[in-house]
GUVO-641039 format. One record per residue (C-alpha): residue number from 1; x, y, z. Coordinates in steps of 0.5 Angstrom, whole numbers, plus 500, padded with zeros to 3 digits. Layout:
N
   num   east   north    up
   NUM      X       Y     Z
...
This chain:
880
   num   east   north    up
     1    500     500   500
     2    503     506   497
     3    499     511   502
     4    501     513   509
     5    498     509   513
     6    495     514   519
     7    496     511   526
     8    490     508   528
     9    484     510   533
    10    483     505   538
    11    477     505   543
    12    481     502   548
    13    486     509   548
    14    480     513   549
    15    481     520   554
    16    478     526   555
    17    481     533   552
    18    486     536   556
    19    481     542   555
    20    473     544   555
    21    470     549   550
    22    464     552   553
    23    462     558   549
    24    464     559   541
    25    463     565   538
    26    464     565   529
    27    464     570   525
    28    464     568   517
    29    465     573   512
    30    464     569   506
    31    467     569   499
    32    467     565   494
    33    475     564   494
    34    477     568   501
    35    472     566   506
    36    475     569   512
    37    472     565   519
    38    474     568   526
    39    472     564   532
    40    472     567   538
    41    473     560   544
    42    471     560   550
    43    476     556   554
    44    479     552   560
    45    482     546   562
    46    479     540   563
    47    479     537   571
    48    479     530   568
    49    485     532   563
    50    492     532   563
    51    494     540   568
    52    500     541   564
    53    498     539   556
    54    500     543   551
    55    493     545   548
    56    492     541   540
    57    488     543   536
    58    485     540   529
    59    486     543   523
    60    484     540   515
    61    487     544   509
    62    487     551   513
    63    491     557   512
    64    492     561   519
    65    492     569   519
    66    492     571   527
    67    492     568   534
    68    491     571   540
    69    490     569   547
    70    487     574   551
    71    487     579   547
    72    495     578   546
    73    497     576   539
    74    501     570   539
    75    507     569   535
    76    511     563   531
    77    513     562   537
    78    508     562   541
    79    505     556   536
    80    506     550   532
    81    502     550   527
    82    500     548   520
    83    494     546   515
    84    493     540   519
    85    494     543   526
    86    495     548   531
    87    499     547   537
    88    500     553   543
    89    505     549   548
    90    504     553   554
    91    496     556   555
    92    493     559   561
    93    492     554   565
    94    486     557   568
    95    479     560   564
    96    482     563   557
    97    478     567   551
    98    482     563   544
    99    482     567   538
   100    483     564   532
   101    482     567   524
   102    483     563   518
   103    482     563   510
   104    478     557   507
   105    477     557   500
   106    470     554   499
   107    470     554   491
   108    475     550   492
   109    473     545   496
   110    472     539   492
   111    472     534   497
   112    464     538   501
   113    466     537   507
   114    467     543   511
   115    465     549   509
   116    464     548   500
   117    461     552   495
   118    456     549   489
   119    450     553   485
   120    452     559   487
   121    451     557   495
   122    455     555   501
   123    452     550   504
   124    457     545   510
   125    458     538   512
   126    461     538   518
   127    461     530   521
   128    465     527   522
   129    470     531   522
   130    469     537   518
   131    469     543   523
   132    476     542   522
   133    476     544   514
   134    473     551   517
   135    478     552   524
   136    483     550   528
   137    478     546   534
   138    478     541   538
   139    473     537   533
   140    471     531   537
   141    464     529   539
   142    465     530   546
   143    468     537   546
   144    459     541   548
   145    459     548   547
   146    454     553   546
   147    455     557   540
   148    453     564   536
   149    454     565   529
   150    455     571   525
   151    454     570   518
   152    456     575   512
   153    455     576   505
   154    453     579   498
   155    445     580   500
   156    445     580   491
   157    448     573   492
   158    445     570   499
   159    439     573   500
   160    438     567   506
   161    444     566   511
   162    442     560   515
   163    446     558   521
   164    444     553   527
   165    439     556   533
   166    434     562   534
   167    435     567   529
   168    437     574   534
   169    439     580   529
   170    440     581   522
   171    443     588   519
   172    446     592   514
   173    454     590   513
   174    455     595   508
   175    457     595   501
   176    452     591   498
   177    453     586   504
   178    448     584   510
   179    448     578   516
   180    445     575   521
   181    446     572   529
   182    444     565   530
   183    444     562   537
   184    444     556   539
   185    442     555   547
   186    444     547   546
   187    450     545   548
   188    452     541   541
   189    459     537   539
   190    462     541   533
   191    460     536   528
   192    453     539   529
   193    455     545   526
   194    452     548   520
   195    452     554   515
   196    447     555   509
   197    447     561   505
   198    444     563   498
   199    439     565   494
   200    433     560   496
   201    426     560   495
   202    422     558   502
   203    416     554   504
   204    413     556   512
   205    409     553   516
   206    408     551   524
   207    408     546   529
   208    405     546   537
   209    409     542   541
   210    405     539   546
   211    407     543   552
   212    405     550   547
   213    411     551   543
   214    410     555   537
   215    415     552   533
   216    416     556   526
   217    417     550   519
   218    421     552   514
   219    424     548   508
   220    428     552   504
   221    430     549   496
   222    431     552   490
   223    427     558   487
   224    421     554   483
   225    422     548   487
   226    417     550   493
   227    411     547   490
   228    415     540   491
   229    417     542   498
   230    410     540   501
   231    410     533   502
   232    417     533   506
   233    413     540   510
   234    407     534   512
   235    414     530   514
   236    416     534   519
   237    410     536   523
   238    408     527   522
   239    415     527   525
   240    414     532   531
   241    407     529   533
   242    410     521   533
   243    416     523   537
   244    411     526   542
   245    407     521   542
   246    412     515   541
   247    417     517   546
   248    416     523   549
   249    419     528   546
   250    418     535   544
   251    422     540   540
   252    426     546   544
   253    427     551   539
   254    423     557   535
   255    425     554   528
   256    426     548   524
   257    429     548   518
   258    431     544   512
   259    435     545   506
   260    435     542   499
   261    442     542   496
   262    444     538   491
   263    451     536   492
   264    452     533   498
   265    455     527   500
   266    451     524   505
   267    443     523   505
   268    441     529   509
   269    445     531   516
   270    442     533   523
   271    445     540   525
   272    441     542   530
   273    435     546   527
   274    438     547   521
   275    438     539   518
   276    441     539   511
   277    439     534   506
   278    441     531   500
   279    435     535   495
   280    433     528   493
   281    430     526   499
   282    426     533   499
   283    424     534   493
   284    417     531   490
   285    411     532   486
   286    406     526   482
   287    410     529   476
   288    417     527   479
   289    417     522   484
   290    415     515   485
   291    412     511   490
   292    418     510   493
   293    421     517   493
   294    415     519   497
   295    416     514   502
   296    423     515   503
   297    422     523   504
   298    418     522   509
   299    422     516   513
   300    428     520   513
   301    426     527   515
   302    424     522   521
   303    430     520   521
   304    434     526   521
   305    428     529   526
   306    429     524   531
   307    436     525   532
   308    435     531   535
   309    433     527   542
   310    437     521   540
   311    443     525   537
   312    443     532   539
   313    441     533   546
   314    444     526   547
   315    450     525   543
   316    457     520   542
   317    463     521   547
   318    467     517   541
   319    465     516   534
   320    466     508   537
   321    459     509   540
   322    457     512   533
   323    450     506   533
   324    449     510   539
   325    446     515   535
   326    445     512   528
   327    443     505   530
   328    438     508   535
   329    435     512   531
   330    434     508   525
   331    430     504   529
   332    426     510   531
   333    425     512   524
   334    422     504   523
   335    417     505   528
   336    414     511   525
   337    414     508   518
   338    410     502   521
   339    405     506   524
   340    404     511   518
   341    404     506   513
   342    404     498   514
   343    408     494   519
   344    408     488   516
   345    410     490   510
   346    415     495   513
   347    419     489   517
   348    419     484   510
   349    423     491   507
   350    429     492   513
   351    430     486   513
   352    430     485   505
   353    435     491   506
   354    439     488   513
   355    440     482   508
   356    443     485   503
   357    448     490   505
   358    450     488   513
   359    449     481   512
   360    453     481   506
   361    458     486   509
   362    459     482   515
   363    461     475   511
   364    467     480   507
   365    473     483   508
   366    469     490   511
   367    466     485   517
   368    466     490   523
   369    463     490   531
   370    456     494   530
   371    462     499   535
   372    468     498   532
   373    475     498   537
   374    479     501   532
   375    479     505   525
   376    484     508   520
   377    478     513   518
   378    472     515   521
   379    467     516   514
   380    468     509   513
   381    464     507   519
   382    458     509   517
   383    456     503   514
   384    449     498   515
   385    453     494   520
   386    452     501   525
   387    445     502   522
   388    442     497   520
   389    444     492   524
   390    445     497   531
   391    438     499   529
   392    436     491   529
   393    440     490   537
   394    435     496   539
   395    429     492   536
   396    432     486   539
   397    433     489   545
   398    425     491   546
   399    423     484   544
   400    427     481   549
   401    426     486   556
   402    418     488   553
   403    414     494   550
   404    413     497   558
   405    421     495   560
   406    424     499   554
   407    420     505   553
   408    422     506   562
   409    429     505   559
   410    429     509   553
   411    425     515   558
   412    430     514   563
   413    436     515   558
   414    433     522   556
   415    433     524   563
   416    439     521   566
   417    443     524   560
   418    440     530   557
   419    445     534   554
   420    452     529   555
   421    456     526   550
   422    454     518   552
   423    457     511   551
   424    454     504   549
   425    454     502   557
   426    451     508   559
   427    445     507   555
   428    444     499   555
   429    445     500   564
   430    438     504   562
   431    435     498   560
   432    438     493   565
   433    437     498   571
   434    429     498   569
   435    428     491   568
   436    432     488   572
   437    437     483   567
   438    444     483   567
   439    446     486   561
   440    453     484   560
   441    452     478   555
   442    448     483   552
   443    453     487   549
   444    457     481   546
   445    451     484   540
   446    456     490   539
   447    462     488   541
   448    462     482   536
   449    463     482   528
   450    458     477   525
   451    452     474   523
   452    450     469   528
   453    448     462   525
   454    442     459   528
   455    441     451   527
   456    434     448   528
   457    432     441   530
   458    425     438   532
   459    423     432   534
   460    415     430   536
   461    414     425   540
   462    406     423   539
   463    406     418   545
   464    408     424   550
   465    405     429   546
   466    411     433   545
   467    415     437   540
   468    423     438   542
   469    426     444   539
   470    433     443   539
   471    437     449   537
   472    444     451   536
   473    449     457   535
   474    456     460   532
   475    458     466   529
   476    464     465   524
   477    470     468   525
   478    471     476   522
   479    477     480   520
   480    481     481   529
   481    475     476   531
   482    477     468   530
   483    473     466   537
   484    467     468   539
   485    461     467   545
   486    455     466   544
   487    450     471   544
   488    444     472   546
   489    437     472   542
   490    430     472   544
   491    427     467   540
   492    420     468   538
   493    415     462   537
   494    409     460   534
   495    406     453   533
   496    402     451   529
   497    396     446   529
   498    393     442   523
   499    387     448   523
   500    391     453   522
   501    391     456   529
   502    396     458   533
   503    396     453   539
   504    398     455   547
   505    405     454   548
   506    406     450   555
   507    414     448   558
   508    415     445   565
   509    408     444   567
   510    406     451   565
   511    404     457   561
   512    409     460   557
   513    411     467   553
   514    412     466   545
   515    419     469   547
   516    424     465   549
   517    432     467   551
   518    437     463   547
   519    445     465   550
   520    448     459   550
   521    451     455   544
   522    446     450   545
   523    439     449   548
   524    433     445   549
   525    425     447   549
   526    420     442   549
   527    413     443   548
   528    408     440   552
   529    400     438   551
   530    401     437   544
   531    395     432   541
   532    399     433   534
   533    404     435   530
   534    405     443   529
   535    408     446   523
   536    414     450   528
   537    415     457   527
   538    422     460   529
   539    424     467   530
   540    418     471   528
   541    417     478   525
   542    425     476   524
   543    425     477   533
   544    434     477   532
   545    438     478   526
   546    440     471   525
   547    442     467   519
   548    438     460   520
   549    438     454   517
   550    432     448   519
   551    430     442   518
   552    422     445   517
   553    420     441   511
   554    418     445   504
   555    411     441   506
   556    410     445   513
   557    414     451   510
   558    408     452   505
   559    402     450   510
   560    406     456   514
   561    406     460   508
   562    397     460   508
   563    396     461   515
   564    401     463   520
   565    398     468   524
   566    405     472   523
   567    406     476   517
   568    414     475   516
   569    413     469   518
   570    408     467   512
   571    413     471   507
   572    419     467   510
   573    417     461   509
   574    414     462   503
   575    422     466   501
   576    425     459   504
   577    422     454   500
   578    424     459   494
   579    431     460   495
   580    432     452   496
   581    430     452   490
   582    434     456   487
   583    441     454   491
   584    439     447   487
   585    438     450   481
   586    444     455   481
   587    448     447   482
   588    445     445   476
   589    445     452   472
   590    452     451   473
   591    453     444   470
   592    449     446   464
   593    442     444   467
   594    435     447   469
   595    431     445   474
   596    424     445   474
   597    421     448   481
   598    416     446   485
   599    408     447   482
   600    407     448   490
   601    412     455   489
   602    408     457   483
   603    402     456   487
   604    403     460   493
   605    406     466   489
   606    400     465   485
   607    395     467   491
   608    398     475   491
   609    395     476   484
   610    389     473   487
   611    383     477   485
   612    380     478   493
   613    386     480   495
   614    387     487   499
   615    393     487   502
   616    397     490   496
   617    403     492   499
   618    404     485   504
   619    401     481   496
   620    407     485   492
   621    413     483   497
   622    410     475   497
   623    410     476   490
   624    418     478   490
   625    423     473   488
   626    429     473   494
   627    434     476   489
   628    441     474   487
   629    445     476   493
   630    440     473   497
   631    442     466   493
   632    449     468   493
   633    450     469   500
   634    446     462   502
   635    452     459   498
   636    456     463   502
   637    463     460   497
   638    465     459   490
   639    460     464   488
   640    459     464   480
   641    453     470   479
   642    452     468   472
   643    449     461   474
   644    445     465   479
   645    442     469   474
   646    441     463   471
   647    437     460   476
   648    433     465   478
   649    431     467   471
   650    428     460   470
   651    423     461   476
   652    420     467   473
   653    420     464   467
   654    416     457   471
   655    412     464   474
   656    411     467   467
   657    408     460   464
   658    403     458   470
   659    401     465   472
   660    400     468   465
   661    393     470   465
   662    393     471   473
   663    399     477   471
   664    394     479   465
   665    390     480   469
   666    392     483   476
   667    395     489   471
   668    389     490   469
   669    385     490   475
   670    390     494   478
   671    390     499   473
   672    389     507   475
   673    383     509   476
   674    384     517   478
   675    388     522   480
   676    396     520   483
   677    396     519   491
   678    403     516   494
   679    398     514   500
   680    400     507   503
   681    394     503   499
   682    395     506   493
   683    402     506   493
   684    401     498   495
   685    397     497   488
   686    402     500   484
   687    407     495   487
   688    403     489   485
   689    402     491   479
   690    409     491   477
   691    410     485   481
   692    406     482   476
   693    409     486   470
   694    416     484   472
   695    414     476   472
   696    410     477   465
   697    416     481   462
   698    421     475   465
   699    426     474   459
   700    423     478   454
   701    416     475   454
   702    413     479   449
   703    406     480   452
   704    410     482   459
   705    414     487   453
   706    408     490   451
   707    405     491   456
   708    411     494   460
   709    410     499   453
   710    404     500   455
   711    404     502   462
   712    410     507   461
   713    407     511   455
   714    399     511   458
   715    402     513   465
   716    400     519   470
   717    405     518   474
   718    412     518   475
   719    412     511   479
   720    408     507   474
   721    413     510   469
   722    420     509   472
   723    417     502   474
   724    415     500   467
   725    422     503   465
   726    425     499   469
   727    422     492   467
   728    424     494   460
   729    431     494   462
   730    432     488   463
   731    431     486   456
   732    435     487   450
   733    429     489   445
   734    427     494   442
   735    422     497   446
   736    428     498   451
   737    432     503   448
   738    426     507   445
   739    423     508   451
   740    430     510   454
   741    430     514   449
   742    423     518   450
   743    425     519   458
   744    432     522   457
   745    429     527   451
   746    423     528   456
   747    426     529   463
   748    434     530   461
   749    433     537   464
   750    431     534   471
   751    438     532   475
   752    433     527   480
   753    430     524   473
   754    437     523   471
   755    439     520   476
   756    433     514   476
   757    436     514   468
   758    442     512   470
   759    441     507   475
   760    436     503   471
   761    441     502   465
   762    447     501   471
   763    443     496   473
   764    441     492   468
   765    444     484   467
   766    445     485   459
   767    452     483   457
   768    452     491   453
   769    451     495   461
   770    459     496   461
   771    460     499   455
   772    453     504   456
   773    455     506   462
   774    461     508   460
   775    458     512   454
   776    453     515   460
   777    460     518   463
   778    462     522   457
   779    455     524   456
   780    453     531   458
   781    448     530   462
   782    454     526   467
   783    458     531   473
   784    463     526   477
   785    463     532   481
   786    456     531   484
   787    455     525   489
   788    449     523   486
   789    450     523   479
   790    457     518   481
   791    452     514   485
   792    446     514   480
   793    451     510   474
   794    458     508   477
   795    455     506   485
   796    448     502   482
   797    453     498   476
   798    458     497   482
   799    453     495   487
   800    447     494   484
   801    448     489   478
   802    452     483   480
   803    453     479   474
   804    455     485   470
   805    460     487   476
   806    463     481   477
   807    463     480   469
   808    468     474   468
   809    472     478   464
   810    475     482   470
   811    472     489   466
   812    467     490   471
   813    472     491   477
   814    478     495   473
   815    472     500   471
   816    470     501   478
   817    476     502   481
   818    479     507   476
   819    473     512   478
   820    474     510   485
   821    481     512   484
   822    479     518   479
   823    476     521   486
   824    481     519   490
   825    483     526   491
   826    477     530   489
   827    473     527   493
   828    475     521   497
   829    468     519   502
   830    464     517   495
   831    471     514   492
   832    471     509   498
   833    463     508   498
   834    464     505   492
   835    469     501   493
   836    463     497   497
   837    462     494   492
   838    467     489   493
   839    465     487   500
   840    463     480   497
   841    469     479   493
   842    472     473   497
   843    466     469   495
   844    466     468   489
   845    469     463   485
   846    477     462   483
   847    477     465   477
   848    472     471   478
   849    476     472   485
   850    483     473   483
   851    481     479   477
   852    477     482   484
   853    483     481   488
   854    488     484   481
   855    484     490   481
   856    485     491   488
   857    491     490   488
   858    492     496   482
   859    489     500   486
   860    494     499   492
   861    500     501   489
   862    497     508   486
   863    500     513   490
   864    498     518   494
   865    491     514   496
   866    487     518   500
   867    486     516   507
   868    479     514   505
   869    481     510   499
   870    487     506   502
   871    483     504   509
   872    478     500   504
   873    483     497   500
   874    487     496   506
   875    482     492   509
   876    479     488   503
   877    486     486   502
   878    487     484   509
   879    491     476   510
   880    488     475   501
């Protein structure tokens, strides 16, 4: 590895800062090429620090113009500094105001991290340790002061000038120029900061909090834009509601603001009552967005809402306790989610995700703890194993200790540790203080990599009138991590009489609940009083995220899949059977061979199209094949993606062929009948329809192309045609290209359309992808400066599509990790983000593994690999 390899951070060496900020004061004089900041620092000593520490100060690309310590300028030899630091190595040793002035170039800050200027506005990104692109600080997350912001600039060119906290003064500057005073009163972390200002267009509205606050709502995006900003409003008062009605929680500033801005790296950010947000999860009218797209806006303006309790008035001490915020509050985001729309659905859709992204991450080179003990660099830690799986812990943690239990937790958490900068073990002592449960095997779930394996047995006994379960559990060995203990798993259990009613669960002569502990490498439960077999059903609503293999029969997992009364367990069971069947028959693809599935497979899949049924949205998840990844990470080695591909075309083919009239039918039944609404039921419609369209069009059929062709140019909305464009994609035919055609002509003025565009040919597993994307790059509707068109294209080809990815030839490979290191200098987080797409390179078969392995390799050895770039290769590389 050619790069420096940066010293590495260790939870273990974790110590307090020598020194506390209390107050700070910023002062920014914007200008494109020359913004000078002035921060005023409140400071003292820390009585847990080091009494005669040198104060160091972190610093990323800055340019120092003067210091002063009390009012006494300090000279070179008073201080150490440069671009990455500034070092007083004798300051007071009492109370002392620090001022610091320095010159950032935000045109020129291609990476958008600190401060940056893109469409003529300045907009920040400061976690996780962005603050240090704008001043010289102490930028760690438990360094909490409160600060004031003045803002100056052009009032031609930033009429809106934005910063953290109540609004206090505005004013004239002269020469054409003008600012504003914000004031935080909360005491925040520095990577809570944040700045906007521009020229911008504003949706108003208010909110009142439960105990009488009138809070202030605006959504600030582009001018003629605003009309789009209305669903993304409704989000935010929903958002304020739930979280008082779920978790107690009310708002405590004047004002909530968004902001839409267009080159971000992130999805949205959390600043304290200035989030900002990646325009794509703002922006939204029947004309532009999907069904999809309205679902996301909403769950992430939750998402970024609900961390101002579970990240902002209680934060990280250490960026290891990262899940504390985001794990939490992704759990958060889910809850709401479910009560606005549909439970069950939503669970089949994060566990659908979890699968995808954190099980996949956990089985490759990237494995990591939910809270990682050591790291190279922070920004590659924001990953599904923090969210997704520290979001799984905290459900885990609800079913385990019960509803009233972690609700008396979470209250006591807001309670004891309002406005601290927190860890793992102040929070899970919360639910232990609470319930009454030793939580120390508890934190094994964050302290260990891995997805546990769980092995399932059962035998019944009709003479004794019982059913034994015998389960087991292992976790294989991660990078660092070759021995691991067992876990504990709340184990939620149904059984499943002959009628298909649940039957009492009886254990040791009495009652029992439906969920049991499992924290050892093995256990028994033998279920008692049962005059017949029951189908089992394990682990409902997927009550712990486990990999399990059983010996359930296809029979029983099929009876289970009409009539158990959970409705994860109904689709699973249903899943399971699927994906035996393709495990089978990507072993026979592989030998040249087809395997026909089980009429019983096409029979239930059959029942989503069924003309009685209501339930759309829970009817187009049943109706949804597990994927390839689902099928590659069941095989778990010598992956071969191609085969895969194969097998799981052949089962929409067998679909096509058994349900042709039914598909034909629930497209028209299903069809439009008034104006566009992305209401729950109505979105729900929309998805069986395409599921539908989907299994009709499989491998080109001709009816399905039609009638996908149909769809697109009669379609009143954005999703019915983004989703009969898609289906088209999936084949080479002539309808694909033509409506490619038409929609680029149509909508290759709208970035966010662009972006579907692109991603839809990405991701399309035709051996001409490649060659598409690469002339998608050259096109001018291509900016590899702007995050959302790298992902849209070169993200979803990479980890989107995975026989043209991982082609046999190597080509997938070599081009993705040329883009990645195209951006390792511009901007290096969305150059590591897509060398995610290599997380599963290990599995695959020998030939296709050493081509990964060389394109790796290649880009270890260019030299001057960002600190971002080279941890990712780094790690994939690790013990190859």
């Amino acid at each position: 590895m050619r790069a420096e390899d940066p010293r590495p951070v260790r939870l273990s060496e974790y110590r307090p800062s020598d020194f506390l900020i209390d107050e700070v004061h910023l002062d920014f004089r914007l200008e494109p090429s020359a913004t000078r900041v002035t921060a005023t620092l409140k400071m003292r000593p820390n009585p847990l620090g080091d009494a005669g520490a040198a104060l160091k100060l972190d610093g990323d690309e800055l340019k120092l113009v003067s210091a002063s310590i009390d009012g006494m300028a300090l000279g070179e030899g008073d201080l150490d500094v440069s671009p990455e630091r500034l070092v007083i190595a004798n300051p007071p040793r009492g109370a002392f105001e620090l001022e610091i002035v320095t010159e950032i170039d935000p045109a020129a800050n291609t990476k958008l991290m600190g401060l940056y200027r893109s469409n003529a506005s300045y907009t920040t990104q400061c976690e996780a340790e962005g603050f240090r692109r704008i001043t010289y600080f102490l930028d760690r997350p438990d360094v909490l002061a409160v600060y004031t912001t003045r803002v100056e600039g052009p009032k031609d060119e930033c009429p809106v000038l934005l910063s953290n906290g109540d609004l206090v003064e505005t004013g004239e500057a002269g020469e054409g120029r003008h600012y504003a005073v914000w004031h935080d009163p909360w005491k925040k972390p520095s990577y809570l900061f944040a700045l906007v200002a521009g020229d911008l267009g504003v949706v108003e509205d208010s909110f009142v909090t439960m105990g009488g606050r009138d809070v202030a709502l605006k959504v600030f995006v582009e001018h003629g834009r605003e009309d789009q900003a209305l669903h993304a409003m409704e989000a935010i008062k929903a958002s304020m509601k739930w979280d008082e009605e779920a978790f107690g929680r009310e708002y405590d500033l004047d004002v909530f603001m968004v902001v839409a801005v267009s080159h971000f790296n992130m999805g949205a950010m959390e600043n304290k009552g200035l989030n900002v947000f990646n325009d794509k999860y703002v922006l939204a009218s029947p004309e532009t967005a999907t069904d999809g797209d309205y679902a996301n806006i909403e769950a992430i303006i939750a998402h970024e809402y609900f961390h101002n309790w579970t990240g902002d008035r209680i934060t990280c001490r250490d960026w290891f306790q990262l899940c504390l915020k985001e794990g939490l509050t992704v759990f958060r985001d889910q809850e709401f989610t479910s009560d606005r729309r549909s439970r069950p659905v939503k669970r089949i859709q994060d566990v659908r995700n979890l699968r995808a992204l954190q099980f996949a991450e956990d089985a490759g080179p990237l494995s990591h703890p939910v809270r990682p003990q050591i790291y190279h660099e922070i920004n590659n830690f924001y990953t599904p194993t923090v969210y997704e799986k520290g979001a799984e812990v905290i459900r885990m943690l609800k079913t385990w200790i019960g509803d009233e239990h972690f609700r008396s937790g979470m209250d006591l958490y807001f309670e004891r540790h309002d406005g601290e900068a927190c860890t793992i073990e102040q929070f899970v002592a919360c639910f232990g203080e609470v319930s009454g449960r030793d939580m120390s095997a508890w934190m094994r779930w964050y302290d260990q990599a891995g997805t546990p394996e769980v092995a399932a047995t059962s035998a019944y006994d009709a003479t004794a009138r019982t059913l034994t379960l015998e389960l087991s559990q292992k976790t294989r060995p991660t990078p660092g991590q070759p021995t691991k203990l067992p876990v504990v798993l709340p184990v939620t259990i149904g059984l499943v009489g002959q009628d298909g009613r649940d039957l009492p669960l009886k254990v040791g002569g009495r009652e029992a609940g439906p969920v049991f502990t499992f924290e050892t490498d093995s256990k028994a439960i033998v279920f008692e009083d049962l005059a017949e077999r029951p189908a089992l059903s394990l682990f409902r609503n997927f009550s712990a995220p486990v990999k399990l293999s059983s010996d359930i029969s296809n029979d029983d997992l099929l009876f289970l899949a009409g009539h158990d009364s959970d409705p994860f367990n109904r689709w699973q069971s249903l899943q399971t059977v699927a994906l035996r069947h393709l495990v089978e028959a990507t072993a026979a693809a592989r030998d040249g061979r087809a395997l026909t599935p089980d009429p019983r497979i096409v029979e239930a899949v059959g029942r989503a199209f069924d003309p009685h049924e209501t339930d759309y949205a829970y009817a187009a998840q049943v109706a949804s094949l597990p994927s390839e990844g689902d099928v590659a990470r069941e095989i778990g080695e010598n992956v071969d993606p191609d085969a895969i591909h194969a097998a799981r075309l052949g089962l929409k083919r067998a679909l096509h062929d058994g349900l042709s009239g039914a598909l034909a039918g629930a497209i028209e039944r299903l069809a439009e009948t008034g104006p566009y609404a992305p209401d729950p039921v109505s979105a729900g419609r929309r998805a069986l329809k395409v599921a539908a369209l989907d299994l009709l069009a499989a491998d080109g059929a001709r009816a399905g192309v039609e009638a996908a062709r149909n769809l697109y140019s009669s379609a009143g909305n954005m999703t019915d045609r983004v989703m009969a464009m898609q289906v088209l994609s999936l084949s080479a035919t002539p309808e694909r290209d033509e409506t490619l055609a038409e929609f680029a002509a149509t909508y290759g003025t709208n970035p966010l359309l662009v972006d579907k565009w692109f991603l839809i040919q990405a991701s399309a597993p035709l051996p001409d992808t490649l060659s598409r994307v690469e002339a998608l790059m050259a096109s001018p509707a291509f900016d590899i400066k702007n995050p959302n068109r790298v992902r849209s294209l070169i993200g979803a080809f990479g980890a989107g599509n995975p026989t043209q990815f991982n082609r046999a030839d190597g080509r997938g490979y070599d081009f993705v990790a040329g883009v990645a290191a195209e951006l390792n200098s511009t901007n290096p987080q969305v150059a590591a983000r897509l060398l995610g797409a290599f997380r599963t390179w290990r599995a695959l078969e020998p030939e296709r593994r050493a081509k990964a392995e060389a394109a790796l390799r290649r880009l270890a050895e260019l030299p001057r690999l960002s600190p971002d770039v080279a941890d990712i290769v780094r790690r994939a590389l690790a013990a190859a």
